[in-house]
MISE-939911 format. One record per residue: residue number from 1; residue in one letter; x, y, z of N, C-alpha, C, O, CB in turn. Coordinates in steps of 0.1 Angstrom, whole numbers, plus 5000, padded with zeros to 4 digits. Glycine has a CB too. Layout:
<pts>
dodo|rokol|n_x|n_y|n_z|ca_x|ca_y|ca_z|c_x|c_y|c_z|o_x|o_y|o_z|cb_x|cb_y|cb_z
NUM|a|X|Y|Z|X|Y|Z|X|Y|Z|X|Y|Z|X|Y|Z
...
</pts>
This chain:
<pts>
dodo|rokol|n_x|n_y|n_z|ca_x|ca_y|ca_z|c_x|c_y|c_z|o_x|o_y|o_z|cb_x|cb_y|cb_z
1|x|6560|2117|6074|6565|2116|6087|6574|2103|6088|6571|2092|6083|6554|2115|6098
2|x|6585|2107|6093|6596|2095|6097|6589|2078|6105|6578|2080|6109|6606|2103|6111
3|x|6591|2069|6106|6585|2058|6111|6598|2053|6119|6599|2041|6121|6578|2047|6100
4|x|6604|2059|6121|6620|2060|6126|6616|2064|6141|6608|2073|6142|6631|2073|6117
5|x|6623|2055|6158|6616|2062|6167|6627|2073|6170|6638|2075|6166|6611|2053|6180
6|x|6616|2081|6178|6624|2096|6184|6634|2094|6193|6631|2090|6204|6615|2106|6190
7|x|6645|2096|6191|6655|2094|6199|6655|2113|6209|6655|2124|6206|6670|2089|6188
8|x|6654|2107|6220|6656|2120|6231|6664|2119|6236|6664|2109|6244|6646|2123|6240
9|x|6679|2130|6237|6683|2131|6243|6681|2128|6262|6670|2125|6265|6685|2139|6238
10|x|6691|2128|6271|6692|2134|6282|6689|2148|6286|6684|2151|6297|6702|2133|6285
11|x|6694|2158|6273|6695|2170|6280|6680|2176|6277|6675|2186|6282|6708|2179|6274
12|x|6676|2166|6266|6660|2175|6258|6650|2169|6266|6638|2173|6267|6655|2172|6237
13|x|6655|2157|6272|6642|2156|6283|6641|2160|6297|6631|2160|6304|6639|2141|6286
14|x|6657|2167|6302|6658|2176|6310|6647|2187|6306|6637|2190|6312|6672|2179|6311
15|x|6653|2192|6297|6647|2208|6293|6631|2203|6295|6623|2210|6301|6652|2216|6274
16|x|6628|2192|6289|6611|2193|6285|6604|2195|6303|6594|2201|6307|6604|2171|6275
17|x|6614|2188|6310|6606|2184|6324|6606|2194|6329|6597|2198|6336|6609|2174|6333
18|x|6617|2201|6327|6616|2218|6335|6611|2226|6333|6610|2235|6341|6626|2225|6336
19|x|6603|2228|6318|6594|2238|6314|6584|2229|6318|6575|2236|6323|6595|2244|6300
20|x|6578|2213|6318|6567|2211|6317|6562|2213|6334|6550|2216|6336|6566|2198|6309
21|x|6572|2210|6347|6572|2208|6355|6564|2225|6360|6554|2227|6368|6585|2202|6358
22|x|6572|2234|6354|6567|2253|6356|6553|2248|6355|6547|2245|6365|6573|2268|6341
23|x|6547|2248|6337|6539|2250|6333|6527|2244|6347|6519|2251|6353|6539|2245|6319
24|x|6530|2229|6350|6520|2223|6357|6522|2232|6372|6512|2235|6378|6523|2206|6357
25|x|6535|2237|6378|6533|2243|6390|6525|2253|6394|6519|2253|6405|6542|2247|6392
26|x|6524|2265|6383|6511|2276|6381|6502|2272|6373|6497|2279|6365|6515|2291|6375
27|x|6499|2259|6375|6481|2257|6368|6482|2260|6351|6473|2262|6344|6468|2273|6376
28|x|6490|2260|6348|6490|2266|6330|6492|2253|6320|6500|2255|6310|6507|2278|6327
29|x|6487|2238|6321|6486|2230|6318|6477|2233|6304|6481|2233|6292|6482|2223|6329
30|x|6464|2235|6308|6454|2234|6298|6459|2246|6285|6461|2245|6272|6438|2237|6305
31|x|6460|2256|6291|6467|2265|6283|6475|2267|6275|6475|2277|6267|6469|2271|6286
32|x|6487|2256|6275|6499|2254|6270|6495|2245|6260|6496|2247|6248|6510|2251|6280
33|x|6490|2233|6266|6487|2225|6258|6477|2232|6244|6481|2233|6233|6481|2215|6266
34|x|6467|2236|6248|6462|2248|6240|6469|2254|6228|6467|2253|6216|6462|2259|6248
35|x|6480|2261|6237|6488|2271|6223|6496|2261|6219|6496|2262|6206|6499|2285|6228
36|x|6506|2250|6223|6512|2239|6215|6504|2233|6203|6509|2233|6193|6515|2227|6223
37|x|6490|2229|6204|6491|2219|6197|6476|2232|6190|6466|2227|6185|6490|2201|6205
38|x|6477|2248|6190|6471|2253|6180|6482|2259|6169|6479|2265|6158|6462|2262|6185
39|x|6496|2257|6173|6513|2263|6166|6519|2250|6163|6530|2250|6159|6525|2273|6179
40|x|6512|2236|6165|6520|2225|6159|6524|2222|6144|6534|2217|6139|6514|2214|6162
41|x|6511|2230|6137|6517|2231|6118|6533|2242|6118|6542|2245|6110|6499|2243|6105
42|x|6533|2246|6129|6546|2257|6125|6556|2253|6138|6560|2261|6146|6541|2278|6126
43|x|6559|2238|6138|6567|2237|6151|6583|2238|6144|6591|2240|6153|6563|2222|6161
44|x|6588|2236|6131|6599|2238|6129|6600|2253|6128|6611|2257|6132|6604|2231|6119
45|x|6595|2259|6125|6594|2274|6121|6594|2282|6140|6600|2292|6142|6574|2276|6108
46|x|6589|2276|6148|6591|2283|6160|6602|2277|6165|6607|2283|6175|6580|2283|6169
47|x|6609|2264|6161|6625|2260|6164|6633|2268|6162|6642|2271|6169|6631|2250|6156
48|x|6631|2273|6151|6642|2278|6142|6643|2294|6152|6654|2299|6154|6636|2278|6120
49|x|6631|2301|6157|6629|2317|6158|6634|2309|6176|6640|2317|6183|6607|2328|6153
50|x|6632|2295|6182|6641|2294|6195|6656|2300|6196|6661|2308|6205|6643|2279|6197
51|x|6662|2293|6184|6676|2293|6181|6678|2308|6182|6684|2314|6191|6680|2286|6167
52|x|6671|2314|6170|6675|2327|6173|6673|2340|6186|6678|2351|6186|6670|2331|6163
53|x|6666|2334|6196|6665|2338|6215|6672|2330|6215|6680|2340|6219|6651|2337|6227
54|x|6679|2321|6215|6694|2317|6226|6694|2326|6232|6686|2329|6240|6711|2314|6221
55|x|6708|2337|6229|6713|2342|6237|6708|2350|6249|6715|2356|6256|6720|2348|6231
56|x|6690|2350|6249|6686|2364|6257|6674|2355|6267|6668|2362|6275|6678|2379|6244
57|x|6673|2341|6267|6666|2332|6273|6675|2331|6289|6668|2327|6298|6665|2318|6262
58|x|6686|2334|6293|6694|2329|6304|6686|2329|6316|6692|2323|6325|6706|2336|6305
59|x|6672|2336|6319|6665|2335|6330|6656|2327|6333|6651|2326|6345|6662|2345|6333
60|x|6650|2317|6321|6640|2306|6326|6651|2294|6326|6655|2287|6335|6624|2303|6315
61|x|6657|2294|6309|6666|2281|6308|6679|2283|6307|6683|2293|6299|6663|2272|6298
62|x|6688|2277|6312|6702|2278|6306|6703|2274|6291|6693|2268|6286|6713|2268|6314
63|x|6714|2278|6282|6712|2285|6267|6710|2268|6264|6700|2264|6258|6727|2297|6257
64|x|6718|2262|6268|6722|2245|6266|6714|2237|6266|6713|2226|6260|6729|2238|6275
65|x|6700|2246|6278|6687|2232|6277|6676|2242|6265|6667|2236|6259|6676|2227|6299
66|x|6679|2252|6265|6673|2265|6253|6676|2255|6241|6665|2249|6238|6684|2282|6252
67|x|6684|2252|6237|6691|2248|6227|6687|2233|6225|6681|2229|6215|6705|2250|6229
68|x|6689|2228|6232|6686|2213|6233|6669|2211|6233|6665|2200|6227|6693|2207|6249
69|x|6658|2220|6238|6647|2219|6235|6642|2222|6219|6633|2215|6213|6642|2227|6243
70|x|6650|2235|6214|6651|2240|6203|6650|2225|6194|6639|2221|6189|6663|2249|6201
71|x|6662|2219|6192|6667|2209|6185|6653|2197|6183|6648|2193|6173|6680|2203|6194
72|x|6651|2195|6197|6639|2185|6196|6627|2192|6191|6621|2184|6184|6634|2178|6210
73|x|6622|2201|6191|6608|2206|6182|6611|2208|6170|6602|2209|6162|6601|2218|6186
74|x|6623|2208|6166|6622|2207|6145|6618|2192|6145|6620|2188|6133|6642|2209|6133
75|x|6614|2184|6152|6613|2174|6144|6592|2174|6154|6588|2177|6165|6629|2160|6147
76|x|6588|2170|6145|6572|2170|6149|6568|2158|6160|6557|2159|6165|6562|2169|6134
77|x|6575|2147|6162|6573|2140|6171|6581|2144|6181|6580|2137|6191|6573|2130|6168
78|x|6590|2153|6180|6596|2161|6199|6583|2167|6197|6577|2162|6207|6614|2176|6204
79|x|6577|2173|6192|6565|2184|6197|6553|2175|6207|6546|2179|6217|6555|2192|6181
80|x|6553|2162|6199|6544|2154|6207|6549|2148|6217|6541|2145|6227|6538|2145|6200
81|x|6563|2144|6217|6569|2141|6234|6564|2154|6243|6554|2152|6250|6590|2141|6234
82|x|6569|2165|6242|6563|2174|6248|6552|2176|6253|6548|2174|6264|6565|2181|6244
83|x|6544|2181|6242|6530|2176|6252|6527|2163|6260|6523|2166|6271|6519|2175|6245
84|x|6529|2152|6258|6527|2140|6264|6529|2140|6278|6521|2138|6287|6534|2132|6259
85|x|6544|2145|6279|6552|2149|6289|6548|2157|6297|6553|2157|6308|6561|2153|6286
86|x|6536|2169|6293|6529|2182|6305|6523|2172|6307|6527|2168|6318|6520|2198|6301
87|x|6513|2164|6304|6508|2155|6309|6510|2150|6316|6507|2154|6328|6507|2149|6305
88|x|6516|2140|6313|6519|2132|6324|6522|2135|6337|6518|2128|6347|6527|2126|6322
89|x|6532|2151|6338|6535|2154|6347|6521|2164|6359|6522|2166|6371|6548|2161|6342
90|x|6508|2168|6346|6502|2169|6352|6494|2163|6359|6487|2168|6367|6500|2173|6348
91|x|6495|2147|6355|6488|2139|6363|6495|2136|6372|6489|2127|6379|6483|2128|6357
92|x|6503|2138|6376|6514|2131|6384|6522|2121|6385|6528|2118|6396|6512|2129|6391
93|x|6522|2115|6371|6533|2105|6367|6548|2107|6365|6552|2111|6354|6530|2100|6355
94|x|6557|2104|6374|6569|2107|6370|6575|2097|6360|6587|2100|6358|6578|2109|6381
95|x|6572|2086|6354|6578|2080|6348|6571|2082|6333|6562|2091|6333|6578|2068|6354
96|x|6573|2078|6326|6569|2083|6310|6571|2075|6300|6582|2074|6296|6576|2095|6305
97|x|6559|2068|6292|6565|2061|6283|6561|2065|6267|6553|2059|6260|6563|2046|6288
98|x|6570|2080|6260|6564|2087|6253|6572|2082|6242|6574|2091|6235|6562|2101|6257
99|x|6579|2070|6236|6588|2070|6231|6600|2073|6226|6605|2072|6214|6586|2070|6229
100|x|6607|2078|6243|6618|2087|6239|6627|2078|6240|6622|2067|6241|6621|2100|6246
101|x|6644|2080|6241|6653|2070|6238|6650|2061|6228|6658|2052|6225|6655|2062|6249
</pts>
């Protein structure tokens, strides 16, 4: 693993908050977190099968934050920004200090 910090976009911590913001709106916190971190040995491998749904994703995310999420889970510490991030947002912290930027 890299010792290098994770640089996060603007647009991949857009995308993270808008799926994490859903997840926490319908109660689907525990669950997600759940399936994340029981698919984290295969998080480049479900990057890679993101990229390939681009084009057919256009009704939760626009292709750009599709894409831009994609990008950050090939690397295994976006997978852990992400969860961090349902977190937090499930606790109700809007601010975040998950090592991004």
């Amino acid at each position: 693993m890299s010792t290098t910090p994770l640089k996060v976009t603007p647009e991949q911590a857009a995308a993270v908050d808008k799926v994490g913001k859903f997840i926490v709106r319908f109660g689907m916190t525990v669950p997600a977190i759940l399936a994340l971190e029981s698919v984290r040995p295969l998080s480049y491998v479900g990057s890679q099968f993101m990229h390939l749904l681009s084009p057919s994703i256009g009704a939760f995310l626009t292709v750009p934050e599709w894409d831009a999420m994609a990008h950050l889970l090939e690397d295994r510490r976006g997978f852990e920004y992400v969860l961090r991030r349902i977190e937090a947002l499930d606790a109700g912290r809007t601010e975040f200090a998950g090592g991004a930027q």
